[in-house]
FITIMAR-681666 format. One record per residue (C-alpha): residue number from 1; residue in one letter; x, y, z. Coordinates in Angstrom, 2 decimals. Example, Ala and Ser with C-alpha at 12.3 -4.5 7.8 and 13.67 -1.06 7.14 Angstrom:
@nr 1	rest A	px 12.30	py -4.50	pz 7.80
@nr 2	rest S	px 13.67	py -1.06	pz 7.14
This chain:
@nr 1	rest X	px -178.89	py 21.26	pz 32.91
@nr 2	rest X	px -175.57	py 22.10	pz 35.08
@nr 3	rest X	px -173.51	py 19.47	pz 36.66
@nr 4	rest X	px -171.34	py 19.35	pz 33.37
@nr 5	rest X	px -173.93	py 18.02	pz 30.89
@nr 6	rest X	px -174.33	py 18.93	pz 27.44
@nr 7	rest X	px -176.90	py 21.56	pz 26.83
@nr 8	rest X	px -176.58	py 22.12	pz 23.49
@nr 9	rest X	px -177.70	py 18.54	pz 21.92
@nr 10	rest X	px -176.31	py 19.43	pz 18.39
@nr 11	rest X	px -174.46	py 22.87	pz 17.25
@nr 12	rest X	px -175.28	py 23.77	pz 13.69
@nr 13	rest X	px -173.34	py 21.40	pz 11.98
@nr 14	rest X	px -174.92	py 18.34	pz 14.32
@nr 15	rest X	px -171.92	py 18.05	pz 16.43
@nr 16	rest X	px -172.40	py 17.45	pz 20.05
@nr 17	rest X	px -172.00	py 21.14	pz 21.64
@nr 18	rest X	px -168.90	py 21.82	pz 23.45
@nr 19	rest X	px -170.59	py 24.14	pz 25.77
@nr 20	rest X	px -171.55	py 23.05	pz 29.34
@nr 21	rest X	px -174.69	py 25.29	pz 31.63
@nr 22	rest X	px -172.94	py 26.70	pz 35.39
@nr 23	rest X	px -176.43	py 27.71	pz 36.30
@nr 24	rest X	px -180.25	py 26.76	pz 35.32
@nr 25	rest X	px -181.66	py 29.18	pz 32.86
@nr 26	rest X	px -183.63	py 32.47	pz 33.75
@nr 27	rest X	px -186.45	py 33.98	pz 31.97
@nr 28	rest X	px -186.73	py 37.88	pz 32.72
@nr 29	rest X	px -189.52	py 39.77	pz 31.19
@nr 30	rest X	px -189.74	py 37.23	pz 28.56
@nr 31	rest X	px -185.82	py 36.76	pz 28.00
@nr 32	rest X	px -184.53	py 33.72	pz 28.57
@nr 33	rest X	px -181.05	py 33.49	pz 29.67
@nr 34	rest X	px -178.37	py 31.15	pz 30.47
@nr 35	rest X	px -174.79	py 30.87	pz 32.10
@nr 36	rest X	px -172.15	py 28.97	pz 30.15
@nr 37	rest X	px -169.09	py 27.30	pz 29.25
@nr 38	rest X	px -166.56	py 25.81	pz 27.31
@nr 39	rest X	px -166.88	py 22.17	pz 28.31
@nr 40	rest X	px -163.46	py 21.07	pz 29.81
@nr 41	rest X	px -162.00	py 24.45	pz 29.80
@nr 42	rest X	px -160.58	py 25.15	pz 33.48
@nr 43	rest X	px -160.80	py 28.80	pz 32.72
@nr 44	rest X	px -164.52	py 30.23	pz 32.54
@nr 45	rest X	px -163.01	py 33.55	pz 30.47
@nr 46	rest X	px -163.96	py 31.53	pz 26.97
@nr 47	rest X	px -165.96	py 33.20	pz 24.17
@nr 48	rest X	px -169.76	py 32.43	pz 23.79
@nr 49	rest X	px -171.24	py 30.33	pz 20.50
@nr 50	rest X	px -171.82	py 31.26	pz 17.21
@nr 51	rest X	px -175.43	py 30.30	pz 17.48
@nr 52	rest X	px -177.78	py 29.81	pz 20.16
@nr 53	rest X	px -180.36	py 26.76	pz 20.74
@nr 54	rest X	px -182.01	py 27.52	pz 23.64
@nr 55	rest X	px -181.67	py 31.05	pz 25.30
@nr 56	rest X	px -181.87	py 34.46	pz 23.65
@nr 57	rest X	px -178.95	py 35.48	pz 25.76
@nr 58	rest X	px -176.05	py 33.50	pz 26.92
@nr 59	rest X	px -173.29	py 34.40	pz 29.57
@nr 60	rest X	px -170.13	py 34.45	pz 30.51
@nr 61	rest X	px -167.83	py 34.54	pz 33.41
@nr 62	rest X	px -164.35	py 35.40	pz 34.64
@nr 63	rest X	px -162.58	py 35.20	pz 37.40
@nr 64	rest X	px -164.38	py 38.24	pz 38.65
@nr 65	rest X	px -168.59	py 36.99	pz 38.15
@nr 66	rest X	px -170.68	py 37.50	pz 35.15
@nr 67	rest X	px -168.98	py 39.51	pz 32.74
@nr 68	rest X	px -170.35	py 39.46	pz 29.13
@nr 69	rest X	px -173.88	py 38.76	pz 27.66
@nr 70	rest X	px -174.27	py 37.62	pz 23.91
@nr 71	rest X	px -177.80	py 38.57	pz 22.32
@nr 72	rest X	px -178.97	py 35.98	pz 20.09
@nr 73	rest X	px -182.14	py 36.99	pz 16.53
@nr 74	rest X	px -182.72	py 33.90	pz 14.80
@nr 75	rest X	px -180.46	py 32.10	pz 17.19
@nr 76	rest X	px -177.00	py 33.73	pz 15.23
@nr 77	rest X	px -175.28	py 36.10	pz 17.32
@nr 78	rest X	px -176.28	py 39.79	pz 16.90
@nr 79	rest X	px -174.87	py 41.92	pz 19.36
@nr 80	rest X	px -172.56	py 41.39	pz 23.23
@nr 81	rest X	px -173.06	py 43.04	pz 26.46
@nr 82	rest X	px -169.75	py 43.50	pz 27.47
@nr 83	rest X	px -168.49	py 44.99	pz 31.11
@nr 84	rest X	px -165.49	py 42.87	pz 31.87
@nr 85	rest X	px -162.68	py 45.43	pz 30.55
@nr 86	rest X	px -162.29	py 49.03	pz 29.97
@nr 87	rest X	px -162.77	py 49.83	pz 26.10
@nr 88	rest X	px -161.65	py 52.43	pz 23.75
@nr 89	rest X	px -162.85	py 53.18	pz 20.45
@nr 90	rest X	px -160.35	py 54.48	pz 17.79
@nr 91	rest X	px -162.26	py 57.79	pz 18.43
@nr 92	rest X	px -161.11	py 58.12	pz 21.89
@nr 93	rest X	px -164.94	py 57.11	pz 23.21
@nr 94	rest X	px -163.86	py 55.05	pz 26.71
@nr 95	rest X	px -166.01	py 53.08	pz 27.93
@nr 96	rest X	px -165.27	py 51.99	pz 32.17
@nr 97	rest X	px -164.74	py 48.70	pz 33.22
@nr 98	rest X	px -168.37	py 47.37	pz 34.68
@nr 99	rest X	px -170.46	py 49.54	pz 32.91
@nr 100	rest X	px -172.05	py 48.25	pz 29.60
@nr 101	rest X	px -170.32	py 49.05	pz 26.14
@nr 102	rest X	px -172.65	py 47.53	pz 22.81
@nr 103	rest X	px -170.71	py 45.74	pz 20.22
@nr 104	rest X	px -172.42	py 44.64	pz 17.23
@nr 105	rest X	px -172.16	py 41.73	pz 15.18
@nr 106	rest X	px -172.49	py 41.03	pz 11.43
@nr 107	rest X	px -172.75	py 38.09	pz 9.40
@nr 108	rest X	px -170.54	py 38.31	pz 6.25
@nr 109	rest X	px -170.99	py 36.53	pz 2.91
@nr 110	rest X	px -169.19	py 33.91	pz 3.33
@nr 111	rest X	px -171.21	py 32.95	pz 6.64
@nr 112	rest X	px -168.26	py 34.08	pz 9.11
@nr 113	rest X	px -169.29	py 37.13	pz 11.47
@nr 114	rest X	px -167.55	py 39.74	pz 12.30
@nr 115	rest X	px -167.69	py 42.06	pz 15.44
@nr 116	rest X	px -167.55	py 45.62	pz 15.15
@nr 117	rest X	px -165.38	py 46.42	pz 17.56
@nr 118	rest X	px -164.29	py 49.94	pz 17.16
@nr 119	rest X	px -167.58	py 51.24	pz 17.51
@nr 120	rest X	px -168.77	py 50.54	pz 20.54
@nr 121	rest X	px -171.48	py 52.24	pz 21.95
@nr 122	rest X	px -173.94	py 52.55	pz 25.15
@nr 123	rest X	px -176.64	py 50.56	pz 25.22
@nr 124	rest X	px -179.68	py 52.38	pz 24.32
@nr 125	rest X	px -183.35	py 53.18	pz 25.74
@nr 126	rest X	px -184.65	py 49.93	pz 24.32
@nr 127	rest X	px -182.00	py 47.38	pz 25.10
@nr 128	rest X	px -182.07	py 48.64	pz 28.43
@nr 129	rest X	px -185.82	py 48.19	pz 28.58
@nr 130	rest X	px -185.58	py 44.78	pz 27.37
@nr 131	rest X	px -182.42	py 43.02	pz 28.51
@nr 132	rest X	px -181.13	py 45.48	pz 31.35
@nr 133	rest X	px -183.44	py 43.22	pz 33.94
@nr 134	rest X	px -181.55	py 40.37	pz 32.79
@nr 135	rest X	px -178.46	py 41.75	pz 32.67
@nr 136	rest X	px -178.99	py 42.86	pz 36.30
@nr 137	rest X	px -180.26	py 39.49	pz 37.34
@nr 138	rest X	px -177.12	py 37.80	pz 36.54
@nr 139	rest X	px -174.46	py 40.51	pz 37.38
@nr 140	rest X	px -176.65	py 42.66	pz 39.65
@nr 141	rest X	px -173.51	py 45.63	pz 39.94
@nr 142	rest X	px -173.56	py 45.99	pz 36.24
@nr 143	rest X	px -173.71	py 49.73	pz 35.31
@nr 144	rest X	px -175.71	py 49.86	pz 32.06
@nr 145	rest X	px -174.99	py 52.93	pz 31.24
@nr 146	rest X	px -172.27	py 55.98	pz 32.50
@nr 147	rest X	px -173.93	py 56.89	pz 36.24
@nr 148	rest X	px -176.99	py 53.79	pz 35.87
């Protein structure tokens, strides 16, 4: 892993991946994550795959560290971590830049996904249980919730 290789041998469709790793992989309480990619992009703000082959979470940088964590089930994408931008719902719910806001994910049936981006929430009791050591391993100043 790192120093620009592929880490993804094949994506779903058998292609080589066009993902590259910044940093080996971590295992947290069980969770294995994993800094990434777009291979050849100079700008590390790029979105995070579809589908996962070898992590249950996969992250992202910008200019300003480890921004946004993608939770893989069944290696499709199910829900992001994200903490690199003030949100707002539609609802007027903000959500601060650096602190965790929850989008979800669904798969559609045609086999696209679709993020649910107007409802955004906190992360809950059990995500925090389970991925807030990660979370905190990569981006240790990551608020995952308002005042945590």
């Amino acid at each position: 892993m790192g120093n620009g290789v592929d880490f993804f041998s094949r994506d779903e469709r058998g292609r080589r991946s066009e993902y590259v790793s910044l940093s080996p992989t971590r295992t947290v309480n069980g969770v294995k994550g994993h800094l990434i990619k777009k291979a050849g992009d100079s700008d590390t703000h790029t979105n995070l795959p579809y589908y996962s082959n070898t992590s249950d979470v996969y992250f992202r940088q910008n200019k300003n560290g480890v921004c946004q964590a993608r939770v893989y089930i069944g290696q499709k994408k199910y829900l992001d971590f994200d903490w690199s931008h003030a949100h707002t719902n539609s609802d007027g719910r903000k959500f601060d830049r650096g602190t965790v806001h929850v989008q979800m994910w669904k798969q559609n049936k045609n086999g696209t996904f679709s993020r649910v981006s107007d409802d955004a929430r906190s992360m809950n009791n059990a995500e925090m249980k389970i991925y807030g050591p990660i979370l905190k391993s990569f981006c240790p100043s990551v608020k995952l919730r308002k005042g945590r």
